[in-house]
Each structure stands twice: as C-alpha cells, then as structure tokens.
C-alpha positions in Angstrom: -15.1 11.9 -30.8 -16.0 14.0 -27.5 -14.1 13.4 -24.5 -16.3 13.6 -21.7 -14.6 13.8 -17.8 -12.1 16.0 -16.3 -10.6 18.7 -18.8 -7.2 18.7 -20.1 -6.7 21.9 -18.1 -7.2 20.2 -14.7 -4.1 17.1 -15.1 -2.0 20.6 -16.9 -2.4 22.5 -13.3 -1.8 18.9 -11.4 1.1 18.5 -13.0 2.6 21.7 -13.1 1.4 21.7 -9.2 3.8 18.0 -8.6 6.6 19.8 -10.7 6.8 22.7 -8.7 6.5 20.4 -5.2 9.4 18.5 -6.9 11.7 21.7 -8.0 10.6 23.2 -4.5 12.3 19.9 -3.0 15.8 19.3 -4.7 15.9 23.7 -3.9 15.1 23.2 -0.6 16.6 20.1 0.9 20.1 19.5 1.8 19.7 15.4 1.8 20.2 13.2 -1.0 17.8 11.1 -0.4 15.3 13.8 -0.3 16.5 15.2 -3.6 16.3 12.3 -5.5 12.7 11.7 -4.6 12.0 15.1 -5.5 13.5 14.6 -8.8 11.4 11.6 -9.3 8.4 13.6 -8.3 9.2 16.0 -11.4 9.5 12.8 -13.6 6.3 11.5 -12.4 4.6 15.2 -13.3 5.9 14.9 -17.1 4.9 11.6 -17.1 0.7 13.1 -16.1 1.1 15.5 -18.4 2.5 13.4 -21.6 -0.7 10.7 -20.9 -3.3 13.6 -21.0 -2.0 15.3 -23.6 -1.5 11.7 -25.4 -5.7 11.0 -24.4 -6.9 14.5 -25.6 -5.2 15.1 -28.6 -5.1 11.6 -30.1 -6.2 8.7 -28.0 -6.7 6.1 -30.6 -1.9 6.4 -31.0 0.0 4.7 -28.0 2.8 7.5 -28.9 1.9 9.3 -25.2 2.1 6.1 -23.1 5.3 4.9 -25.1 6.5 7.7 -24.0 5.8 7.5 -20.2 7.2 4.3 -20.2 10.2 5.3 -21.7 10.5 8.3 -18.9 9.7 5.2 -16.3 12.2 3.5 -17.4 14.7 6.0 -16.9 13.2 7.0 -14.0 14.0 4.0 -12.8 17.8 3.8 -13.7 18.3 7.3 -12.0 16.5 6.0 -8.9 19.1 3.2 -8.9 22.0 5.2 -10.0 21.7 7.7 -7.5 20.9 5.3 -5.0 24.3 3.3 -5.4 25.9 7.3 -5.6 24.5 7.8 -2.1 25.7 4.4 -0.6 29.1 5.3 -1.8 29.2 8.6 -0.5 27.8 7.5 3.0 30.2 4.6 3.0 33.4 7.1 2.2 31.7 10.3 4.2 29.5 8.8 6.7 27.0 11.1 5.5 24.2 12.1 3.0 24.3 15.6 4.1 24.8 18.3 0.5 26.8 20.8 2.2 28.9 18.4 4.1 30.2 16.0 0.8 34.0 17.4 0.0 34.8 14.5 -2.1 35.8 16.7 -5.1 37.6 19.1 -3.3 41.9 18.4 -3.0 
C-alpha cells in the first residue's frame, strides 16, 4: 500500500526542529516555568515522530499511537509534578528563578 502526502522525512526534520527549540529552552532559560514547557516541547517532538514512524512503517498496528498516549500521559504527570515542585519552591523561596533556589544547600 503507497502512502501518498508529505514524506516521512519532512515530520523526522519537524521533530528534530521542536526537539532542538525544546533542548535550546531548558539550556537557555533560568525559569522554571520556562523549562518545564520546554521539556514538554521535547515530549511533544517524540510524540510526532513515534505517529509518523507508526503511519509509514505499519499503519494498519495501533503500536505508534499507544505509544504517544502513553508519552501523553506522562507528559501530563510531569507537567503536574513539576507544577506542584514550583508552587512549593515559590511558596518557601519566593521565587522561580534556577540560580536563585538554595534549598539543598546547608
């Protein structure tokens, strides 16, 4: 069966393109915030990239989109982890700053 439509190639370079934005991101920024949505940008760029490979190599199995609803899933407990990890450390810091959190330091 041919699969006609945008090549495999193309979502490969989109999501290689979102995983770099997202590494660029948690590198880059010094807010919490700012990391974990650049973290869930990553996720989201595996998540392209196991549907297309999931369509092109063998789109008749579901195995692909289990997959990306398994990442979702976790995506979605890191989110609100890390969410409840940053309302804690504003509450006891009074900030969301990186390089400003001492918390483990005596």
């Amino acid at each position: 069966m041919a699969i006609t439509g945008i090549p495999l190639s193309w979502y490969l370079i989109a999501g290689a393109a979102l995983f770099c934005v997202g590494v660029y991101g948690v590198l880059a920024n010094r807010n919490l915030i700012m990391i974990i949505m650049s973290i869930e940008i990553m996720l989201n760029a595996v998540v392209l990239n196991l549907v297309a490979f999931a369509r092109y190599m063998e789109p008749a199995r579901v195995t692909g989109k289990a997959f990306a609803i398994i990442v979702y899933a976790t995506a979605a407990a890191e989110a609100a982890l890390g969410l409840a990890l940053i309302i804690s450390v504003w509450r006891t810091e009074n900030t969301v700053a990186v390089e400003e959190i001492d918390l483990l330091q005596g």
